[in-house]
LODRENRO-543458 format. One line per field, with one value per residue (C-alpha): residue in three letters; x, y, z. Coordinates in steps of 0.02 Angstrom, whole numbers. Example, Ala and Ser with C-alpha at 12.3 -4.5 7.8 and 13.67 -1.06 7.14 Angstrom:
// residues 2
r <- (Ala  Ser)
px <- (615  684)
py <- (-225  -53)
pz <- (390  357)
// end
This chain:
// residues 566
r <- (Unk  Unk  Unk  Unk  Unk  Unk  Unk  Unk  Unk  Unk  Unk  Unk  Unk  Unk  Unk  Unk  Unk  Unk  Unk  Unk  Unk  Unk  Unk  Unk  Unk  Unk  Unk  Unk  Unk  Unk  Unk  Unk  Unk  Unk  Unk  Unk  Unk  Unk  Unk  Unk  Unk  Unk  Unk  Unk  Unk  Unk  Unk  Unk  Unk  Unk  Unk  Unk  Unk  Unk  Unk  Unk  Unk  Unk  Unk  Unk  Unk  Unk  Unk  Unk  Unk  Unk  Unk  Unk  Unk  Unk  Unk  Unk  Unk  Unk  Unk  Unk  Unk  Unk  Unk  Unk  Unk  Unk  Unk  Unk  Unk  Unk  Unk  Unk  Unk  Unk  Unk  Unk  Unk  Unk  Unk  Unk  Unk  Unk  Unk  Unk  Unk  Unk  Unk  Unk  Unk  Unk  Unk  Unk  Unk  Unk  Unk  Unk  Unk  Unk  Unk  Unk  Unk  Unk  Unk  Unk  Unk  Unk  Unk  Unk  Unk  Unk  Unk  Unk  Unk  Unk  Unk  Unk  Unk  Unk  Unk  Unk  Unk  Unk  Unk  Unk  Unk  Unk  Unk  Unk  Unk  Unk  Unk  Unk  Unk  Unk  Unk  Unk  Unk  Unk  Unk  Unk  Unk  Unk  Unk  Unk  Unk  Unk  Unk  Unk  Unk  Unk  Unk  Unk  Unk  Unk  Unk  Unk  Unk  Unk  Unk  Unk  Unk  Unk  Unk  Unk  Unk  Unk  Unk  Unk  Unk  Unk  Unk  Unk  Unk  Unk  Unk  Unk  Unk  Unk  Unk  Unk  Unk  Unk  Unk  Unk  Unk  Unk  Unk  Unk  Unk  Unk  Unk  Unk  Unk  Unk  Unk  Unk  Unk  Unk  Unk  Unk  Unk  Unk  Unk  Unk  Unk  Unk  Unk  Unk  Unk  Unk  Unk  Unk  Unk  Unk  Unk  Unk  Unk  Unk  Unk  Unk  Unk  Unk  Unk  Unk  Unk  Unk  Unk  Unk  Unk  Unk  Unk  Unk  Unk  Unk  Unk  Unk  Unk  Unk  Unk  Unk  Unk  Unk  Unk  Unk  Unk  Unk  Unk  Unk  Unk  Unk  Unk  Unk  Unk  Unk  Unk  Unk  Unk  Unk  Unk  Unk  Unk  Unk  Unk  Unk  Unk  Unk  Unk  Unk  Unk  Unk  Unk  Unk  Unk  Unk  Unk  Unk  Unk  Unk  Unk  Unk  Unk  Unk  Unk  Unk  Unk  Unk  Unk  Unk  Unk  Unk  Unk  Unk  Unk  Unk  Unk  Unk  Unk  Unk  Unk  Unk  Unk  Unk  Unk  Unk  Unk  Unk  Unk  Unk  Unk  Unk  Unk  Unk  Unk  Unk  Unk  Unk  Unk  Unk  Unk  Unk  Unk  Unk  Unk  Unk  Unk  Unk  Unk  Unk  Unk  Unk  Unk  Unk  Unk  Unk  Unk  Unk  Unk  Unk  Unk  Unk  Unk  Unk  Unk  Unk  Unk  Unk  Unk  Unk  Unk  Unk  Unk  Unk  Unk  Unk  Unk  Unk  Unk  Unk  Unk  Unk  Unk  Unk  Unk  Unk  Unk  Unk  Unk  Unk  Unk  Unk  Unk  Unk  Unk  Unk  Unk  Unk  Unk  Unk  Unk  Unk  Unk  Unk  Unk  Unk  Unk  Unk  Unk  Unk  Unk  Unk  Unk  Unk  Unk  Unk  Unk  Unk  Unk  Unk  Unk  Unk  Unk  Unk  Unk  Unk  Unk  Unk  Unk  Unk  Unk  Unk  Unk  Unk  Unk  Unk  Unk  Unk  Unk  Unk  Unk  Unk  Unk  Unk  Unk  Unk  Unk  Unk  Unk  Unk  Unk  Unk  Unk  Unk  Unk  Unk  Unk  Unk  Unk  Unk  Unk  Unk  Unk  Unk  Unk  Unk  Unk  Unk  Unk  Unk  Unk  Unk  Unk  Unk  Unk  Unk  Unk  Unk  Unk  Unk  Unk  Unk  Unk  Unk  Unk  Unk  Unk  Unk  Unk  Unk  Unk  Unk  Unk  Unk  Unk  Unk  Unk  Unk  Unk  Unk  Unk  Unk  Unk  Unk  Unk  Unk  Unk  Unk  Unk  Unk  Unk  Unk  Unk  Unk  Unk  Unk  Unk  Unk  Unk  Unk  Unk  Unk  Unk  Unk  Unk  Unk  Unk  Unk  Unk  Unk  Unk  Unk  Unk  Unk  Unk  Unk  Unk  Unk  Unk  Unk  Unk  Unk  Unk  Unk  Unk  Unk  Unk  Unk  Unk  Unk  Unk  Unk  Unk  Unk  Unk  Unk  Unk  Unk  Unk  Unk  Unk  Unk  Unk  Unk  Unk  Unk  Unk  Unk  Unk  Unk  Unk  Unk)
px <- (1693  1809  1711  1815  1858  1878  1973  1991  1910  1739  1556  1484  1432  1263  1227  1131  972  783  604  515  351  208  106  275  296  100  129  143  289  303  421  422  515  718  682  818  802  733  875  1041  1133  1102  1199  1078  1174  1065  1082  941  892  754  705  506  449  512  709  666  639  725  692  808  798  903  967  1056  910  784  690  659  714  616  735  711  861  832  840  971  856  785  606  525  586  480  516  491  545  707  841  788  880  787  635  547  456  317  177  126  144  337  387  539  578  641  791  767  565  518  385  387  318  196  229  115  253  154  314  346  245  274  171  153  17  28  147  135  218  303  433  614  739  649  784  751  588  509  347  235  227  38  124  -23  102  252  406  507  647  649  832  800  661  741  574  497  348  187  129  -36  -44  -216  -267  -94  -70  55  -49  105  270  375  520  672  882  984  963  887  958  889  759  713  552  554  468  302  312  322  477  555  727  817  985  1026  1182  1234  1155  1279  1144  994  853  694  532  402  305  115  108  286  353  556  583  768  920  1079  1270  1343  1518  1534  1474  1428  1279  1217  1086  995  944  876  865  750  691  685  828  961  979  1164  1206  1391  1470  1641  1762  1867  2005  2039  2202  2311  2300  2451  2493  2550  2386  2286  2354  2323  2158  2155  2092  1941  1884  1759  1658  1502  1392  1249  1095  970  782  693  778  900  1093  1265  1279  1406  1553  1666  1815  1803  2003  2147  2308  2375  2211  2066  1900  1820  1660  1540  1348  1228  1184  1085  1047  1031  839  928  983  1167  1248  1271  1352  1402  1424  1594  1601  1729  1859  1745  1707  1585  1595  1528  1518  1464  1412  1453  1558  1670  1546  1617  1509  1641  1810  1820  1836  2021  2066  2095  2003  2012  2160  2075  1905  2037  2101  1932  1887  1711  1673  1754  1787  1804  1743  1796  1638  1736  1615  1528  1430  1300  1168  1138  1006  994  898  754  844  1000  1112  1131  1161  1109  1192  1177  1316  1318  1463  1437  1266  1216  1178  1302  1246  1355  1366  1365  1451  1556  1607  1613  1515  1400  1339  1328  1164  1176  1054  1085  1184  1345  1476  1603  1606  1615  1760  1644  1604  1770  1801  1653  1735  1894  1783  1723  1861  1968  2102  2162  2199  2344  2304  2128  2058  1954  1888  1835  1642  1676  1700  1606  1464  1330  1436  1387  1473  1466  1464  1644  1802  1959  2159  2218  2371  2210  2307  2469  2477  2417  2343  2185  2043  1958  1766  1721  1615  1504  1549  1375  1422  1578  1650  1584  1644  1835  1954  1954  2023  1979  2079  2049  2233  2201  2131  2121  2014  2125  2274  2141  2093  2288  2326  2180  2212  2397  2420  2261  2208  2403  2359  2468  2501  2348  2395  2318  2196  2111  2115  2017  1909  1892  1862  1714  1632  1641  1584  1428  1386  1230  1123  952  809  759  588  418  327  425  385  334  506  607  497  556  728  731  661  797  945  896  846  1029  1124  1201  1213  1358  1452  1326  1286  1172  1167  1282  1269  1459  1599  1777  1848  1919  1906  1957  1799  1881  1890  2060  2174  2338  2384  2465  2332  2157  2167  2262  2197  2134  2282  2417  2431  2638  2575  2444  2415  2287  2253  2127  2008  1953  1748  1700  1530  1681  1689  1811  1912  1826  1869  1913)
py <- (5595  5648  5643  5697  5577  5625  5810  5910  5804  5681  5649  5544  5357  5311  5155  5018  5018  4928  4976  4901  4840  4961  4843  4849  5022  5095  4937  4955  4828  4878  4777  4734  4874  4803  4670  4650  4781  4718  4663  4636  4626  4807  4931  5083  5230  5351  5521  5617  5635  5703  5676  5682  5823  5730  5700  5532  5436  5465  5453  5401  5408  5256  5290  5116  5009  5126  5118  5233  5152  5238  5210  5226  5313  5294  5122  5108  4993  4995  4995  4963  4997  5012  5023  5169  5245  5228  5334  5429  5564  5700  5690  5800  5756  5847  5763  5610  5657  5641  5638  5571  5631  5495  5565  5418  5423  5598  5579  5584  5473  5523  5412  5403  5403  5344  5270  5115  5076  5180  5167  5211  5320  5370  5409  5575  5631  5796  5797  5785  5750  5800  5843  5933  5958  6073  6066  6207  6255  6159  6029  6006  6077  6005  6123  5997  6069  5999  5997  5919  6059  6221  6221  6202  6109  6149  5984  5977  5823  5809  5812  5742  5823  5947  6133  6243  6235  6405  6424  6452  6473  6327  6161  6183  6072  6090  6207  6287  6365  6527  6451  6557  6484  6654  6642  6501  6478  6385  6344  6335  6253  6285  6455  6472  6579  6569  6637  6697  6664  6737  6578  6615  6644  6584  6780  6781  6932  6910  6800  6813  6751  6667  6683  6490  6317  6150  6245  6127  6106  6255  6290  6433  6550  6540  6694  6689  6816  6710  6538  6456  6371  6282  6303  6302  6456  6438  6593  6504  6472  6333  6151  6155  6093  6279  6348  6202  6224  6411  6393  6470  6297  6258  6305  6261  6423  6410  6584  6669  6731  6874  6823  6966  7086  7097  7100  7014  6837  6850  6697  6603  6499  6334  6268  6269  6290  6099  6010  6070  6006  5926  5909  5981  5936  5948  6080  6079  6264  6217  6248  6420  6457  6483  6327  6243  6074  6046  5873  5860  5707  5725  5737  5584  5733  5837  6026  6089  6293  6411  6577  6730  6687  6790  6831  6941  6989  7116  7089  6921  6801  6734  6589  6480  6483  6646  6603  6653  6535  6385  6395  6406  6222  6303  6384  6266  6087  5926  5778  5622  5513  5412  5353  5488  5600  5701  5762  5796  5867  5937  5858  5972  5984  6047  5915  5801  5802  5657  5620  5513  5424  5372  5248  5187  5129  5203  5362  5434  5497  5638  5729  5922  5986  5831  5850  5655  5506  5449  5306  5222  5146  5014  5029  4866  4821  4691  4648  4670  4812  4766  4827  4937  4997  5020  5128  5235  5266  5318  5440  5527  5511  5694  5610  5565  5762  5839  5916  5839  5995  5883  5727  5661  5704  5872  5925  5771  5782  5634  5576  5723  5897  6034  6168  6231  6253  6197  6249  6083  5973  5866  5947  5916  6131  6265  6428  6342  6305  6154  6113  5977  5850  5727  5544  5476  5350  5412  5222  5189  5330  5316  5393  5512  5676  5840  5812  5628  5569  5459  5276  5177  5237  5154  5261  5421  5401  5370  5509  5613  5560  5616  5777  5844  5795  5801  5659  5505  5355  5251  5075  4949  4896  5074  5093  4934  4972  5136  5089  4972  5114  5227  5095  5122  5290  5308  5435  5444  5404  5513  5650  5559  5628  5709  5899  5956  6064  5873  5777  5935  5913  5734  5753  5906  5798  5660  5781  5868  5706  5729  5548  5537  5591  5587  5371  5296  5220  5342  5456  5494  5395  5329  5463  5637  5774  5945  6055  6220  6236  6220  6384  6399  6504  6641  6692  6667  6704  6546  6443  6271  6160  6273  6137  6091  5908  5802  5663  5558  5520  5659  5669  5850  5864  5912  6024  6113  6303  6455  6470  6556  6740  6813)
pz <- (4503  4656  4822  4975  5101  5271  5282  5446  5565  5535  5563  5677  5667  5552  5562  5460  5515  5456  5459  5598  5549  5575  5703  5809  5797  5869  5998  6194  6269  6434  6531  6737  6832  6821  6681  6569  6402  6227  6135  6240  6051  5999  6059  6128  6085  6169  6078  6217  6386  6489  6662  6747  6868  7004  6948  6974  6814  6637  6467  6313  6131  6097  5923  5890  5930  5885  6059  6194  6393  6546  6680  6872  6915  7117  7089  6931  6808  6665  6699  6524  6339  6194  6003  5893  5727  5660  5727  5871  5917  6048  6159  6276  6408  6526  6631  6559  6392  6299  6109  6024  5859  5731  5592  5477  5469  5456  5616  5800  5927  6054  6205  6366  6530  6676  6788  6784  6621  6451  6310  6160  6073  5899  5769  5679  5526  5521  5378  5323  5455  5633  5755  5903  6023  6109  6203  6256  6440  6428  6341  6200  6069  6010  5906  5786  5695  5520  5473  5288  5263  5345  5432  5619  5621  5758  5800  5879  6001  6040  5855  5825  5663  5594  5624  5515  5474  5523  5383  5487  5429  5359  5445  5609  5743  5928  5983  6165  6222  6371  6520  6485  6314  6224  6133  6052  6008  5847  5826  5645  5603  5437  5462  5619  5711  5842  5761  5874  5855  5927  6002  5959  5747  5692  5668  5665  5803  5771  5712  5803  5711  5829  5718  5702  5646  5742  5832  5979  6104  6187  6373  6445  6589  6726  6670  6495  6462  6395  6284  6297  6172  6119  5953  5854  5825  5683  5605  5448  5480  5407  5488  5577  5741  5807  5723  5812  6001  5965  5938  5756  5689  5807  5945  6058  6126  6255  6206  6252  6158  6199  6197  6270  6135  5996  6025  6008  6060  6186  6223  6324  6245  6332  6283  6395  6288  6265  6337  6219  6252  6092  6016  6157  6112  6260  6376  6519  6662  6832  6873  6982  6821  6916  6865  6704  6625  6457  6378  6274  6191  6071  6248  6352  6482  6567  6617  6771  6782  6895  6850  6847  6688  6578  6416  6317  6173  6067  6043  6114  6192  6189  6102  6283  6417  6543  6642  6816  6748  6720  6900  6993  7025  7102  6943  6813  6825  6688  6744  6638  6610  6479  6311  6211  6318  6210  6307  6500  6620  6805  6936  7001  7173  7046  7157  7010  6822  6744  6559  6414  6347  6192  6153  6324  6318  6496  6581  6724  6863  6927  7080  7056  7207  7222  7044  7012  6947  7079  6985  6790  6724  6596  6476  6382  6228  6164  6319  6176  6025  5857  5717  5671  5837  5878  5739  5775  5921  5840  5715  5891  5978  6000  6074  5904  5863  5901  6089  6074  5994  5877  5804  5645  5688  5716  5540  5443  5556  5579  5411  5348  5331  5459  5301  5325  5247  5317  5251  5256  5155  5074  4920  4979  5000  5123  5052  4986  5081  5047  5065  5201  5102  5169  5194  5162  5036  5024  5050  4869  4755  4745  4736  4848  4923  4821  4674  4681  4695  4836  4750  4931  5066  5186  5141  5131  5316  5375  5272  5362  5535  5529  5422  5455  5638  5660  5791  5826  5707  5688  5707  5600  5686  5710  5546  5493  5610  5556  5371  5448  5510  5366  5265  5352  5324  5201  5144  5235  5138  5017  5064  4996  4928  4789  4773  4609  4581  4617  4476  4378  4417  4376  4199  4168  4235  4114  3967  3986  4007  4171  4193  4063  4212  4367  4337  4448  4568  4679  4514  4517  4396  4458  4345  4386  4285  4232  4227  4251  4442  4467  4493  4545  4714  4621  4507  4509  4314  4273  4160  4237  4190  4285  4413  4375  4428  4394  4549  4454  4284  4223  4084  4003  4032  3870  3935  3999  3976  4014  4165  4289  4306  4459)
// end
């Protein structure tokens, strides 16, 4: 059965990874202030960053080698790393107490940080796919957004149990607590909204659209009035290099949520015309709440702002960057970090921002006012990357669009899908929007594109990279290296236990024969076929077949009904 390969842009590296053993994960390896890190062979890949009271020491959730590094930043070591579940990808951290949440093994970790030693304490289940944290201003509960469950879960630490689960919008990503712990905000990304709770019994107050996909990290105000958060802008438009460097494609957008009471988000575009910024993830508010900085990945870069900014919550923004914004170095400026930066955080002094970078293995150090790297710490990994690696660089990389404007991560997120639809020549037309599918797997169910014409995944990611990114030629190389990386991608494990609804669903798939098409193991078939889906642009009344070519042999499903009517 056809399974897209990689459309308008791509998701972001997954890689192989293996359950630690049990005794490993509840142990305590704290290592000598500067020793050298676990395992100098696996790359860190830290996805998270926080910082202690102090600004001096930092925490990562190191999702390559599944560890978390304390690291003295005064001193620029790694002070002690210690294993924990598979995949981290966010922490939080306040007085002694920090937890990492683990995608791959639906629990967090509850660490003990007591600089230079970190231990840790227990692990807690909390359910399908924990993403972001949150901790309560007391820090004895713990918010975990449960993107595989379209639920928060309240975790309390002492008992270190799960006390509810809040049902929230489609997959919730990051979360973001007001500083007196009242309100608590959730960025859904499929959903494309903040939603807000109110803190104390789980009650939605409010959701707000933000009007686009790829919804990031949160921070908010000082004063609990605002949560800024970064997402996408798209119009719909065809994928064409005049309709990119306008801004009709994607766009990045930096906007602004109400907490205290319902209203518009409100939004900045973040591109200048010709030199877009791609893929921005992390967020962090200077503690004055007057300064922010926003790690974009996709472009290797960090942005440094400076409020007052222009939000405009009707009839805009633009689809660049405010001209007069773009030519005030004190209240806009890109700082190339090089890497993946995907998460940052201020200093408590606000003089530094401190961020994670993920292809890089290390945290930067970077001088606010200065507006440059002050320092790099190495948090361990290979002295040379992989095929593989190199090609997940080349899936994040926005450089390989035309104008930078995106990458393949942006619309195949974490190998996944970020939900949208993109007018690109997957087709070989414009006028039809086509679904952006996930990649998990994706290596293994040829051919691909939509309509399946494409039977090498090679010539499907060449193909990708330049009439959909519009980017330059990919040379050989990148693209072996590319097709390592993709070959990687995988589905996460699958929810245990089984609800009651799934065992139901497994006896009707087999009762119905859906595996005459649906086969395991990847329960799809090498075959295409005409199942009534196909219309042509001039009339949604066609009949299926209407299509005056065929680009791969096709076979006529026989459960098959009518055309669908318009």
């Amino acid at each position: 059965m056809t399974i897209a390969a990689p459309g308008a842009g791509g998701p972001p590296p997954v890689r192989a990874v293996f359950m630690r053993p049990l005794a490993l994960l509840l142990a305590s390896i704290p290592l000598a202030s500067g020793a050298a890190p676990q395992d100098p062979a696996l790359h860190r890949s830290p996805r998270d960053v926080a910082l202690s009271e102090d600004g001096r020491w930092a925490l990562t959730a190191n999702s390559g080698s599944d560890t978390v590094s304390l690291v003295d930043i005064e001193r620029g070591t790694v002070a002690a790393e210690v294993p924990v579940g598979r995949r981290p990808f966010a922490l939080a951290w306040k007085g002694s107490a920090a937890v990492v949440s683990h995608l791959l093994d639906d629990s967090v970790t509850l660490l003990e940080a007591a600089p230079p030693r970190l231990t840790v304490r227990a692990a807690i289940p909390v359910g399908d796919e924990p993403r972001g944290i949150a901790l309560s201003p007391r820090g004895d509960r713990a918010f975990v957004a449960l993107a595989g469950e379209d639920a928060v879960a309240v975790v309390d630490l002492a008992a270190r149990r799960v006390d509810s689960r809040i049902p929230v919008g489609d997959e919730p990503w990051h979360l973001a607590l007001t500083p007196d712990g009242s309100r608590l905000a959730v960025g859904e990304n499929l959903s494309r909204s903040v939603r807000v709770l109110d803190a104390a019994d789980g009650r939605t107050l409010y959701a707000v659209d933000l009007r686009g996909p790829n919804v990031r990290q949160l921070a908010v105000s000082p004063d609990g009035a605002w949560a800024y958060v970064p997402n996408l802008a798209e119009r719909g438009s065809p994928v064409t290099r005049q309709n990119i460097d306008r801004g009709w494609v994607i766009a990045a957008r930096l906007s602004r949520v109400p907490l205290q009471q319902e209203g518009p988000r409100a939004a900045i575009a973040l591109d200048p015309r010709g030199q877009a910024v791609g893929d921005v993830e992390g967020v962090a508010l200077r503690p004055d709440g007057q300064a922010l900085a926003l790690a974009a990945g996709g472009t290797h870069e960090v942005l440094l702002l400076r409020l007052p900014l222009p939000f405009v919550a009707f009839g805009g923004p633009g689809d660049h960057i405010e001209p007069d914004l773009l030519k005030d170095a004190r209240r806009f400026r890109r700082v190339p970090v090089g890497g993946r930066p995907v998460a940052c955080a201020f200093t408590p002094d606000g003089a530094s921002v401190v961020v994670a970078d993920f292809l890089a293995d290390a945290l930067h150090v970077l001088d606010f006012e200065a507006g440059r790297v002050a320092r790099t710490i190495r948090l361990g990994g290979p002295a040379e990357p992989s095929a593989t690696r190199r090609g997940e660089a080349i899936f994040y990389d926005a450089g390989r669009s035309f104008h930078q404007w995106f990458s393949c991560h942006t619309c195949h997120t974490d190998g996944h899908t970020n939900g949208s639809s993109y007018d690109t020549l997957n087709d070989g037309n414009y006028g039809r929007a086509k679904k952006t599918l996930s990649l998990r797997g994706a290596a293994r169910t040829g051919p691909w594109t939509w309509h399946g014409w494409q039977p090498e995944l090679r010539a499907a990611l060449a193909h990708s990279m330049k009439t959909t990114m519009q980017g330059p030629e990919p040379t050989a190389e990148d693209l072996d290296a590319l097709e390592a990386f993709v070959r990687t991608l995988d589905f996460p494990p699958a929810a245990a236990p089984r609800s009651e609804a799934a065992r139901r669903g497994e006896a009707l798939f087999w009762d119905r024969a859906c595996d005459t098409c649906h086969a395991p193991p990847d329960y799809t078939s090498p075959e295409t076929y005409l199942v009534g889906l196909r219309l042509c642009a001039a009339s949604a009344r066609a009949a299926p077949t209407c299509m005056t070519a065929e680009p791969a042999p096709s076979r006529r499903c026989s459960r098959s009904t009518t055309a669908p009517r318009a």
